[in-house]
C-alpha positions in Angstrom: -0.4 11.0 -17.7 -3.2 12.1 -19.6 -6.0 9.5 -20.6 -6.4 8.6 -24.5 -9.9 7.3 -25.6 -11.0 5.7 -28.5 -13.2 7.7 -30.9 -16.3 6.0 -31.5 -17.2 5.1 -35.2 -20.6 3.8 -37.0 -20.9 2.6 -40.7 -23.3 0.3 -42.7 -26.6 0.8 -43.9 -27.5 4.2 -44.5 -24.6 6.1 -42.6 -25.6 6.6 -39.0 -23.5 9.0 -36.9 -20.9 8.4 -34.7 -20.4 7.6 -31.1 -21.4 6.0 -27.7 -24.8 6.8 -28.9 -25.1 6.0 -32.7 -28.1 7.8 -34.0 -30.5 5.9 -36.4 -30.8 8.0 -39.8 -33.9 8.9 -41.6 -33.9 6.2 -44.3 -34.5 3.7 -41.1 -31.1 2.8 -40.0 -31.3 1.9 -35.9 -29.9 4.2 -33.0 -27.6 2.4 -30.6 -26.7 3.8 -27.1 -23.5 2.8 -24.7 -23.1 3.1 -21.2 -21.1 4.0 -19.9 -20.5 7.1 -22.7 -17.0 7.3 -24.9 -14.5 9.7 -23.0 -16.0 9.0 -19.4 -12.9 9.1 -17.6 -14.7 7.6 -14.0 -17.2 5.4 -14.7 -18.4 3.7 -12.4 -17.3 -0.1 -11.5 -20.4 -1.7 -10.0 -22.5 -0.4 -13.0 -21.3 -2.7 -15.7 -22.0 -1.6 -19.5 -25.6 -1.5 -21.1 -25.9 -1.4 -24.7 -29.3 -0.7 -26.1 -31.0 -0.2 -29.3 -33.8 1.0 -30.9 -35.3 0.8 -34.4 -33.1 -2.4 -34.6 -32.1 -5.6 -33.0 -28.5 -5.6 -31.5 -26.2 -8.3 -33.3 -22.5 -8.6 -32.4 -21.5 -7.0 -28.7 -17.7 -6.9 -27.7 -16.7 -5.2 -24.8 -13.1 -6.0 -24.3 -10.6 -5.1 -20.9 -7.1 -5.6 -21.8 -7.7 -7.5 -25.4 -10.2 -10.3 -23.4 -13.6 -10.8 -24.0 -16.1 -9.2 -21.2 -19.3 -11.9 -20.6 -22.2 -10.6 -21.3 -26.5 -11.3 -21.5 -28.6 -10.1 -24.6 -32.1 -9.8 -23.8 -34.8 -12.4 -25.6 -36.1 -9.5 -27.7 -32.1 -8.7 -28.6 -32.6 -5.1 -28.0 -30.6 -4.8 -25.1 -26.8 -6.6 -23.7 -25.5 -6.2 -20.2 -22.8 -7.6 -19.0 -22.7 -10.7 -16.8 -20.8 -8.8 -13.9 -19.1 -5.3 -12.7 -16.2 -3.9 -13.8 -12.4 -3.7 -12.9 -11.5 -0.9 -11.1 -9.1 1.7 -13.0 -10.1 -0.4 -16.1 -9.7 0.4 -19.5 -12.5 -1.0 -21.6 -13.4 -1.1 -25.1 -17.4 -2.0 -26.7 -18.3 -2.1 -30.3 -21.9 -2.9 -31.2 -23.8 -3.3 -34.0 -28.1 -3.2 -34.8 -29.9 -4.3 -37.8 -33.1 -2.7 -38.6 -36.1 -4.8 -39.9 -35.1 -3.4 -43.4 -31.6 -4.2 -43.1 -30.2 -1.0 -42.3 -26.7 -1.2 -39.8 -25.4 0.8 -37.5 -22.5 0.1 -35.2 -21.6 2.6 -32.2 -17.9 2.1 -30.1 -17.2 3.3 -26.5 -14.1 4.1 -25.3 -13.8 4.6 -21.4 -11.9 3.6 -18.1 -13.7 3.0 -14.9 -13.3 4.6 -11.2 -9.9 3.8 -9.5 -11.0 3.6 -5.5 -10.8 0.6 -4.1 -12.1 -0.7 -0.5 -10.1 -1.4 2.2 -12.0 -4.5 2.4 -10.4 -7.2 0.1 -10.5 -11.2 -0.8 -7.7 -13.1 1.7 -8.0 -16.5 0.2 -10.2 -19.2 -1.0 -10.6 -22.6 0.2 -9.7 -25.1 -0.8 -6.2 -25.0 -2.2 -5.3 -24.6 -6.0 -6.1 -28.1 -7.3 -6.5 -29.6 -3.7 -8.2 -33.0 -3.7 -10.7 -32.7 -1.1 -13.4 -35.0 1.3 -16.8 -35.4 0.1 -18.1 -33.3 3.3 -15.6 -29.9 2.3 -16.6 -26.4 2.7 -15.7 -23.6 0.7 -14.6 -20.8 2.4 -14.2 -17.3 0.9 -12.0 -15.4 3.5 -11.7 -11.8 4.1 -9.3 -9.9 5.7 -12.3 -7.5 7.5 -16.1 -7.9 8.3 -17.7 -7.3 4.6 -20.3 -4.1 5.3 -23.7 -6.1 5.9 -25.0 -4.0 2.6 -22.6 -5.2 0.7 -23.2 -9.2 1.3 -26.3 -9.8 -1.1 -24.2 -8.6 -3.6 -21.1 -10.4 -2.4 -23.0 -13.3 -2.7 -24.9 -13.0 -6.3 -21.2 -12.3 -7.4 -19.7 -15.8 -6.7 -20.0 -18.3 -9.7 -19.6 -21.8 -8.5 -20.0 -24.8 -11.1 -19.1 -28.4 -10.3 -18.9 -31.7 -12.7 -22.6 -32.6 -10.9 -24.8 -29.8 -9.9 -25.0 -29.8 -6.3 -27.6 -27.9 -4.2 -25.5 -25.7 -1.1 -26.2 -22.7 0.8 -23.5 -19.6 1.9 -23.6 -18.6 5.4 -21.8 -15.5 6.3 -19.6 -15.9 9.6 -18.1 -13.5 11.9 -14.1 -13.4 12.6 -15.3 -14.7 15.4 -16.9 -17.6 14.4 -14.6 -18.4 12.0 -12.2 -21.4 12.5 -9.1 -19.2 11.7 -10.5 -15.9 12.8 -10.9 -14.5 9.3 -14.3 -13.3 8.3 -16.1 -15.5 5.9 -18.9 -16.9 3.5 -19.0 -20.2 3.5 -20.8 -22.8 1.1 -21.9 -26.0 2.6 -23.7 -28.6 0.3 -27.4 -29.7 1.2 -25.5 -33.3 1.4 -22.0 -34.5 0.7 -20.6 -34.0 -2.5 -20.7 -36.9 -5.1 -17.1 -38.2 -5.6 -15.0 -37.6 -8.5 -15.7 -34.6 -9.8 -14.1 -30.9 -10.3 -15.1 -27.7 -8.7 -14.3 -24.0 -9.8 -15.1 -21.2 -7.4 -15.0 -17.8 -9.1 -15.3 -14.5 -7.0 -16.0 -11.4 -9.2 -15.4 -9.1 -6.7 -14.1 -6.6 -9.0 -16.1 -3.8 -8.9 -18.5 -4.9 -6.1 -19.5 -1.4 -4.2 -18.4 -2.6 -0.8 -18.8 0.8 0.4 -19.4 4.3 -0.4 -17.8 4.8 -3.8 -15.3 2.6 -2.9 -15.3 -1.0 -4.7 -13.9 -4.2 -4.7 -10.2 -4.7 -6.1 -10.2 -8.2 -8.1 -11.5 -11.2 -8.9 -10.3 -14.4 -7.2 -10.5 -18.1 -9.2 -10.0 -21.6 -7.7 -10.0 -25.0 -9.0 -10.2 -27.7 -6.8 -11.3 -31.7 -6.8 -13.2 -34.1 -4.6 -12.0 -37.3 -4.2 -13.2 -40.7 -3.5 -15.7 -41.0 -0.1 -14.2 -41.4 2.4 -16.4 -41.5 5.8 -15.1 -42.6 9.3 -17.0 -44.0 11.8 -16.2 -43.5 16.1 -17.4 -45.0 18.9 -17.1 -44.3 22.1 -19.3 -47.2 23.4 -17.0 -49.9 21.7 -14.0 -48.1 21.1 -14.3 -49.3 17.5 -13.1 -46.5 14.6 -14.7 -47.6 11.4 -12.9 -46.8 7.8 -14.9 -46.5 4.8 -14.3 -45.8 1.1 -16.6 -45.7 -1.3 -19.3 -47.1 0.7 -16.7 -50.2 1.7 -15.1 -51.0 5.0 -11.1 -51.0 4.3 -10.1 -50.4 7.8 -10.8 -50.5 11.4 -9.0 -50.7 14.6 -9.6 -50.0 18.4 -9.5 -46.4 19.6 -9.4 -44.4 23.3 -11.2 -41.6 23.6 -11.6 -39.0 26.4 -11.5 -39.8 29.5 -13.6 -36.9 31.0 -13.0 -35.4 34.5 -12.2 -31.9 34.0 -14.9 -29.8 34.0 -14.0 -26.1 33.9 -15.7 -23.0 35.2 -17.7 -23.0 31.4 -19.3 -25.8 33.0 -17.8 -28.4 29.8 -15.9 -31.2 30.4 -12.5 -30.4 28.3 -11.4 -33.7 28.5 -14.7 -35.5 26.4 -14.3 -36.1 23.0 -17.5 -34.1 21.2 -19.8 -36.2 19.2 -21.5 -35.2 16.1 -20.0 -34.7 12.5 -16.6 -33.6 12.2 -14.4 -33.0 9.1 -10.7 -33.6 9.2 -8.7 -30.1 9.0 -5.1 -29.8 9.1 -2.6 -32.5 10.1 0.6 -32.3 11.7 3.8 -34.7 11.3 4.2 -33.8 15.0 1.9 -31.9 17.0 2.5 -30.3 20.3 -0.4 -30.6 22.5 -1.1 -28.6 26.2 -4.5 -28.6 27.7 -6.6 -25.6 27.2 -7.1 -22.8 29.7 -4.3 -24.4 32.0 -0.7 -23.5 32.4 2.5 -25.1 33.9 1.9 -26.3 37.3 -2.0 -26.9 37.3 -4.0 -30.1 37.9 -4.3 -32.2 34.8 -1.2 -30.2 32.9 0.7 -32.2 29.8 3.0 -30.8 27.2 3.3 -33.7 24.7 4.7 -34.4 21.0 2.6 -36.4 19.3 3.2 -37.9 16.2 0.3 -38.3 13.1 -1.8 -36.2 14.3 -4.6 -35.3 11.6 -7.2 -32.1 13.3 -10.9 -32.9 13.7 -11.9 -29.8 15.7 -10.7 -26.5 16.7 -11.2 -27.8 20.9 -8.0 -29.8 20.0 -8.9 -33.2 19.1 -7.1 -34.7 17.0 -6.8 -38.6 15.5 -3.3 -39.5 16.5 -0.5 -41.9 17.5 -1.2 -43.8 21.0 1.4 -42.7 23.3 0.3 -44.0 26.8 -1.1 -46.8 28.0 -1.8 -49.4 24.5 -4.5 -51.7 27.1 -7.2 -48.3 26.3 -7.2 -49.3 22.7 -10.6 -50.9 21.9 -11.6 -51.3 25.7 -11.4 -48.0 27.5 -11.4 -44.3 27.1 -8.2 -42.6 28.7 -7.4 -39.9 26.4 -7.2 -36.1 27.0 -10.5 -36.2 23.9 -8.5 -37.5 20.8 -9.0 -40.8 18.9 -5.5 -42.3 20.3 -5.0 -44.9 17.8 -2.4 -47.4 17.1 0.9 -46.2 15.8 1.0 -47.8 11.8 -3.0 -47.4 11.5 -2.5 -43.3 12.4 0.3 -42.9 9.9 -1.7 -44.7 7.8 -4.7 -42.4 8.5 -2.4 -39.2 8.4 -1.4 -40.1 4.4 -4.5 -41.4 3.2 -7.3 -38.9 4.6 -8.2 -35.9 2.6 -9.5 -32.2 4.5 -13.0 -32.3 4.5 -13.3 -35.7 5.1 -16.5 -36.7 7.1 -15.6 -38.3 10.7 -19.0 -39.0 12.8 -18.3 -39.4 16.7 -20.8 -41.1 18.3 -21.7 -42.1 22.4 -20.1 -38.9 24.2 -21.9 -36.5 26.4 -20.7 -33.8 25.2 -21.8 -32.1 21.8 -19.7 -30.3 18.9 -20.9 -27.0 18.7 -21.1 -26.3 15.0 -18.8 -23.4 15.4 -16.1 -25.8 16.3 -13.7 -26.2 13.5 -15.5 -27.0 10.5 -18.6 -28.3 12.6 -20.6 -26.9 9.4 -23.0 -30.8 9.4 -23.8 -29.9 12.8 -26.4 -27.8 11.4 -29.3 -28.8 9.5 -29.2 -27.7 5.8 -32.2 -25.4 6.7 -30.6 -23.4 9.7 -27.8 -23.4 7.7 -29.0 -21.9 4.4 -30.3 -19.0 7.2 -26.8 -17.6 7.5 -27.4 -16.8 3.4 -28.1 -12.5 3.1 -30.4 -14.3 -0.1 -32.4 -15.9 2.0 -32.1 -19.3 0.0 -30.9 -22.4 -1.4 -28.5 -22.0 -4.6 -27.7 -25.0 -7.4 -23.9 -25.0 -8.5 -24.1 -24.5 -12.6 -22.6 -27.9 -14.8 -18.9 -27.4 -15.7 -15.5 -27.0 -13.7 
């Protein structure tokens, strides 16, 4: 099918001529330039569009995709417009601008053109949170690829992710391998410098469309989420008084006694699989009932179990979980005897499993052995300064005020 372009037009003031460059005439009318130029049949995606102008300052720019509105910055002096971010691929786009000389004079020049279709392999899997999730004061956002992102192409990855929240929040992205990943998708991740405030809305926009992820090949589409955080809720665990704490909004509303690990099982990694890990955990997933095996054995070996356990709401990807009691109820609040959950009492984990948001902050304290921050969402593990590290910018970014 062959292409059909717009024709560019100019008019007003003293009759400049027509095109994606709109020449000034000699009774002082301005010149304006578009580009990319009318007809170009394979623009390029990650170049946006630049009007300029001179003899003039540019007044209206529209640059349009589809009939909507492209965002776009005019510079203080008004003699030149970008726009905000890069282009759909295989996108048809329409720009109109118009310049005003000092005199008075107009000119207004239109571009017609449709932008390069290749596409990278590479693409967006998901964003988390959920759509319109309500979400722990201590969540993450995860932007999840389904392959490693070309190292190249991650500064610009980054500077391409718009992030506003109700209160601005300071955060950092850290970029993490499949392998460090909790679900073994590649990522970027935001972490806040400290936990969110509560009660406010977040939107995560990823204008990937356009991004060069490799050589001429660019990024497919742009990926939006909405999501809320909830009230604060932090819980407190204690392996010393097999105490777990419940807080909301800075109140106790809950406690009860717990069991922790036991310990005893140190495998040939030289780690104790059956400690609970202290440090900052988030809760992650949560299961109505969960079927739990201990890790690197199989059927037959010292210390095996294959158990269905009931409210069981993650903590960490080394299988620890906050869940119904199912052994011996004397442990509760005197005694560790778990395999490294929280056992808790029956009506206080159901309780737990239909209250508790994901990203909720637990802190385990008076284990020897340590949550690696790679565990799970172990994200708090790290101080905000190691974190912000992971960032290809180098620094700190400040989430805009909106969602």
């Amino acid at each position: 099918m062959a292409l059909v372009l717009g024709l560019a037009t100019a008019c007003g003031g003293g009759g400049g001529t027509g095109g994606a460059s709109a020449e000034g005439g000699a009774d002082g009318t301005p010149k304006v330039s578009i580009t990319p130029a009318n007809g170009d049949g394979r623009a390029r995606p990650d170049e946006g569009v630049t009007v300029t102008s001179s003899g003039g300052r540019l007044g209206q720019v529209s640059v349009k995709l589809k009939g909507a509105e492209i965002p776009g910055t005019l510079s203080p002096d008004k003699m030149s417009w970008r726009s905000s971010w890069t282009l759909a691929p295989g996108g048809r786009y329409q720009v109109s601008a118009t310049a005003t000389s000092p005199k008075g004079k107009s000119t207004t020049a239109t571009s017609a053109f449709r932008t390069a279709r290749t596409t990278a392999a590479t693409t967006v899997n998901n964003v988390v949170p959920s759509p319109n999730e309500t979400v722990g004061t201590g969540m993450p956002v995860f932007v999840q690829f389904n392959k490693e992102v070309p190292v190249k192409a991650r500064p610009a990855v980054e500077r391409a992710i718009e992030i506003s929240s109700t209160v601005p929040t300071e955060g950092a992205w850290r970029w993490l391998s499949a392998g460090e990943s909790f679900n073994g998708l590649p990522s970027v991740v935001f972490r806040p410098s400290r936990p969110w405030a509560p009660h406010q809305r977040v939107t995560v926009t990823v204008h990937y469309a356009g991004l060069k992820i490799g050589d001429n090949v660019f990024g497919d589409k742009d990926v939006t989420r909405r999501f809320r955080i909830g009230d604060s809720h932090t819980i407190s665990v204690s392996a010393k008084t097999h105490r777990l704490v419940i807080r909301k909004n800075g109140q106790v509303i809950r406690k009860w006694g717990v069991s922790l690990g036991a310990g005893g099982d140190v495998q040939s990694d030289g780690v104790d699989h059956l400690l609970t890990t202290s440090g900052v955990h988030l809760t992650m997933d949560r299961s109505r009932l969960e079927r739990m095996r201990p890790p690197g054995k199989k059927k037959g070996d010292p210390g095996w179990y294959d158990e269905q356990v009931p409210w069981a709401t993650r903590i960490s990807n080394s299988g620890e979980y906050i869940h119904q009691n199912m052994d011996d109820p004397s442990c509760l609040g005197n005694r560790n005897c778990s395999h490294g959950c929280v056992r808790s009492p029956a009506n206080d984990a159901q309780w737990f499993f239909n209250w508790a948001y994901r990203g909720d902050l637990v802190t385990i304290t008076g284990t020897k052995r340590s949550l690696q921050w790679t565990n799970g969402w172990g994200y708090w593990q790290l101080s905000f300064a190691k974190w912000a590290k992971g960032s290809t910018l180098g620094k700190p970014v400040t989430t805009t005020k909106g969602a």
